[in-house]
N, C-alpha and C positions, 0 to 999 in steps of 0.2 A: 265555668269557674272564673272569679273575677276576684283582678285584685286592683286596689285603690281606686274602685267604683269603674273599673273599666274591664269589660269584655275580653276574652282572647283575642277575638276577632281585630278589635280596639288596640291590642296591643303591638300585636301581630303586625298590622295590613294598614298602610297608609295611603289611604284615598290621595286620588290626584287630580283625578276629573272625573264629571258625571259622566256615562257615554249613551244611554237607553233607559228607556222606562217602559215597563211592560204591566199587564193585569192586576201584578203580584207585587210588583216591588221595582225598586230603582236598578241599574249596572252600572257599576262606576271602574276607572283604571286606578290601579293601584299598585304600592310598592310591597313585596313581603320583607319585613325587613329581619326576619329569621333565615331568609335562604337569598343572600347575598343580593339584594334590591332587586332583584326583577319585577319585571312586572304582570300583574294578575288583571285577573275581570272579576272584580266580586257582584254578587247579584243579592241583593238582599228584601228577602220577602220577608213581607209582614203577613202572616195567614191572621184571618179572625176563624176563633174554635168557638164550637160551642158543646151541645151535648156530644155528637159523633166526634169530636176532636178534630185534627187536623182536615182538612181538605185533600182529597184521592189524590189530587194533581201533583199537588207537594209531596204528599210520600214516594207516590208515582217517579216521581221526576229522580228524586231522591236515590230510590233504588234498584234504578235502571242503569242512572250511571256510578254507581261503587260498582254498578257487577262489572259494566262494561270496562271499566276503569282499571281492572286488574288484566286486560288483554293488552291495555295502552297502543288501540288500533289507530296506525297513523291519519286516516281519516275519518277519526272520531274526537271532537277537543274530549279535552282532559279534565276531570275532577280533583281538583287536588287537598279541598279540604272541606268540611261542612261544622259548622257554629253556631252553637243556641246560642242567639244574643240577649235574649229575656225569653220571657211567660209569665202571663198571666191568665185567668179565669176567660178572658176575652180575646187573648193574640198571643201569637207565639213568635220570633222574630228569628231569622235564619238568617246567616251567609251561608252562600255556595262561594267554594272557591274555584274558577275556574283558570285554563290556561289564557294569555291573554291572545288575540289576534287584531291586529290593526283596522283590519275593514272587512266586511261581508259580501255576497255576490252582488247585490244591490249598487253598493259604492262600486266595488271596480270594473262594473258595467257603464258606469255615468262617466267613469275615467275614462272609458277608451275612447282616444280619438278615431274620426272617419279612416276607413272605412268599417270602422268595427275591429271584433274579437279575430285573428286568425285564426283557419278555420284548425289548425293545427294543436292552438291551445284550447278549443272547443274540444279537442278530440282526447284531450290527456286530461282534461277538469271533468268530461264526462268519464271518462275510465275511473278516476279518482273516485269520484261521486257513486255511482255503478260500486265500487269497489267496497266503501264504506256501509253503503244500503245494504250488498251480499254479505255484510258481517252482523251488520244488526237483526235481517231475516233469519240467518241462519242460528241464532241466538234467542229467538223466537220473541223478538220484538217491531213492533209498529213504529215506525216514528209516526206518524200521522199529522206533521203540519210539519212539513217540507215548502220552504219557496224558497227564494233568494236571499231575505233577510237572515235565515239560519243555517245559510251555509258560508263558511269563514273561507277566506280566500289571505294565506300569508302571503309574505313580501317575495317568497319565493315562488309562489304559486300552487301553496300546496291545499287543497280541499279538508277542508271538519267540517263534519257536520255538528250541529248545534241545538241546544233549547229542545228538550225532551219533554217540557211540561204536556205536553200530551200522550206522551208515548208511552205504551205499555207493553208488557211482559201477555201476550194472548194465548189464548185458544183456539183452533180452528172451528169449532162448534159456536162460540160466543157469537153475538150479534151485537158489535160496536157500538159508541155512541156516533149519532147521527151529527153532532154540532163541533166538528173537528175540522181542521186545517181552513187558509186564510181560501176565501170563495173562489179567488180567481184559478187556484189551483187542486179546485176537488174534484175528486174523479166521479163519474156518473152514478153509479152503485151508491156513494154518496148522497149526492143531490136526489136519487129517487128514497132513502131512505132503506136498501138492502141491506141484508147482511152482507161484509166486508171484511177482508185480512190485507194480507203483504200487499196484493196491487194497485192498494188506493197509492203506495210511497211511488209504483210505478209509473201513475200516471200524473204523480206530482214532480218528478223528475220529467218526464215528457215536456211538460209545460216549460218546465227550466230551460229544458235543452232548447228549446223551439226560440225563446226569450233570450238565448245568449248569441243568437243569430238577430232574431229582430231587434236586442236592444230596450224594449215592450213586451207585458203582458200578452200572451195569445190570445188568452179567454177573459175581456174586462167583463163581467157578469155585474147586475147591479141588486140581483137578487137569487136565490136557490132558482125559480123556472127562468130567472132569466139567463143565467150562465148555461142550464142544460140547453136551452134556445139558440144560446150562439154556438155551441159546443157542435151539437146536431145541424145547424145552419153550416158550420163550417165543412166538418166532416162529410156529411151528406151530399155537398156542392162537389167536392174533392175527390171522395173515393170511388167514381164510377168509371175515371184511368187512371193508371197506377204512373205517379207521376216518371217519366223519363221513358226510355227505353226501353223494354224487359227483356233480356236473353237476346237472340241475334237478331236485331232489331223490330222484335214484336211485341206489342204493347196488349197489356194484360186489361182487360176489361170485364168492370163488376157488374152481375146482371142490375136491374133497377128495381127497387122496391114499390110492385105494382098490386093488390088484390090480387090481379086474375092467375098472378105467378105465384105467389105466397099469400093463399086463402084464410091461412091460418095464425096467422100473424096481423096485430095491430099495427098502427101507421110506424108509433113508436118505438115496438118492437122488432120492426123491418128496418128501421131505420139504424138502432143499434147493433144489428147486425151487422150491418154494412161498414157501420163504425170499427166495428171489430175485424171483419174481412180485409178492410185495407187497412188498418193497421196491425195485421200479420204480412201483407204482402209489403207495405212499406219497410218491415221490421227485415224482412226475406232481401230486398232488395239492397239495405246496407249491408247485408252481409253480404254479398254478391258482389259490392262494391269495395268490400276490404274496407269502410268507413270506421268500422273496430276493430281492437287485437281480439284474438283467439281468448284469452282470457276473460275481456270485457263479453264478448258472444256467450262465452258459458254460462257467465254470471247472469248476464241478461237473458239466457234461457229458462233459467228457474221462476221467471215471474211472468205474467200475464199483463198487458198494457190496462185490457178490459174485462170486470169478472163478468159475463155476461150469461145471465141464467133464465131460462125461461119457466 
């Protein structure tokens, strides 16, 4: 509805600054000046339609969060309004209204001075995080492009998660699409092109957590074989002692991916095993070390690092 050639949205919401530009459309900070000046994130896509109409992504995005939006999960940002700003036979023009947050994990990773994150606030943004993911799985949604830049990090240090344009509402029988989340952080099932569900978010938080320690990227990939290359490069080097200690002072050792011991298995598929073997014992060992609460362990028991199938 428009009055005097202006938009609700127009009426509404006064731009302040640009802050992101993404596939679809601009993100700008803004004031509502219906709900006492605060301030918002409008994101405004331009879809081009044509016979099929809108774009999956956009409705997708759409009505993933109205659903989630009436749980108002504290680490989940918030939908607070959505706006046809035109249509025509060729585009259709949207705001998202969202809540606003100041900076993303990205930004307050490049903030922290030497020596880094403590290791303490790593351990409450992954509980946060963990926490968020357990509400979206259990709602039977994907996010499917989890990294740094979509997860909001407030002034208080509280974790949302962010940007659903990929994420959907699944089925355990469906077969995803293959061309999902930013490379450095796709889980192998991915890069080989499997069928996939919740653990691809799992192992895209792995990458996070690994990155709020280094500061960096774990996995720079420069291409699909060449991230599963480093991925396998790394893990493979890695997992054949379990890093530290294990139990009273014995140290747990993964046999080696050789032919003569596993006849039946390819290089590659010896290899992801191993991947998966120590990252259950690795997963075993912070719990042994009390590195999470009892709550975050539960939640993180529901999901699988690696779906690995043969």
């Amino acid at each position: 509805m428009e009055k005097d050639g202006l938009s609700r949205a127009d009426q509404q919401y006064e731009c302040v600054a640009e802050i992101g530009e993404g596939a679809y459309g601009k993100v700008f900070k803004a004031r509502d000046l219906k709900n006492g000046g605060r301030f918002v994130a409008l994101k405004r896509v331009r879809v081009q339609t044509g016979e099929e109409g809108m774009p999956l992504s956009t409705i997708r995005e759409v009505a993933v969060l109205r659903h989630l939006e009436t749980f108002e999960h504290p680490n989940v940002v918030r939908l607070f309004d959505v706006c046809t700003v035109s249509r025509t036979d060729r585009e259709t023009k949207l705001t998202l209204v969202f809540e606003h947050v100041d900076q993303d994990l990205t930004t307050y990773l490049d903030k922290v001075p030497e020596p880094g994150v403590p290791t303490e606030t790593i351990k409450d943004m992954m509980f946060q995080l963990l926490r968020g993911l357990d509400f979206l799985h259990s709602h039977r949604v994907v996010h499917r492009d989890l990294k740094p830049q979509n997860i909001l990090v407030t002034s208080s240090g509280q974790i949302k998660l962010a940007d659903f344009g990929l994420a959907r509402i699944y089925s355990f029988q469906m077969a995803l699409t293959s061309v999902v989340v930013t490379l450095w952080y796709r889980a192998p099932e991915v890069l080989l092109q499997s069928s996939y569900a919740t653990p691809v978010d799992l192992w895209s938080v792995g990458c996070i957590f690994a990155e709020m320690f280094r500061r960096k990227p774990l996995f720079r990939g420069s291409s699909d074989v060449d991230q599963l290359g480093k991925i396998l490069d790394c893990c493979c080097r890695q997992c054949y002692y379990l890093c530290g200690e294990w139990g009273h002072g014995r140290r747990a050792v993964l046999c080696r991916a050789h032919h003569d011991t596993w006849p039946n298995l390819s290089a590659l598929e010896a290899c992801m095993l191993l991947v998966w073997i120590s990252s259950m014992f690795l997963f075993l060992h912070l719990a042994e070390l009390q590195f999470f609460s009892s709550d975050v362990l539960s939640a993180w028991g529901h999901f699988r690092c690696i779906h690995y199938q043969r």
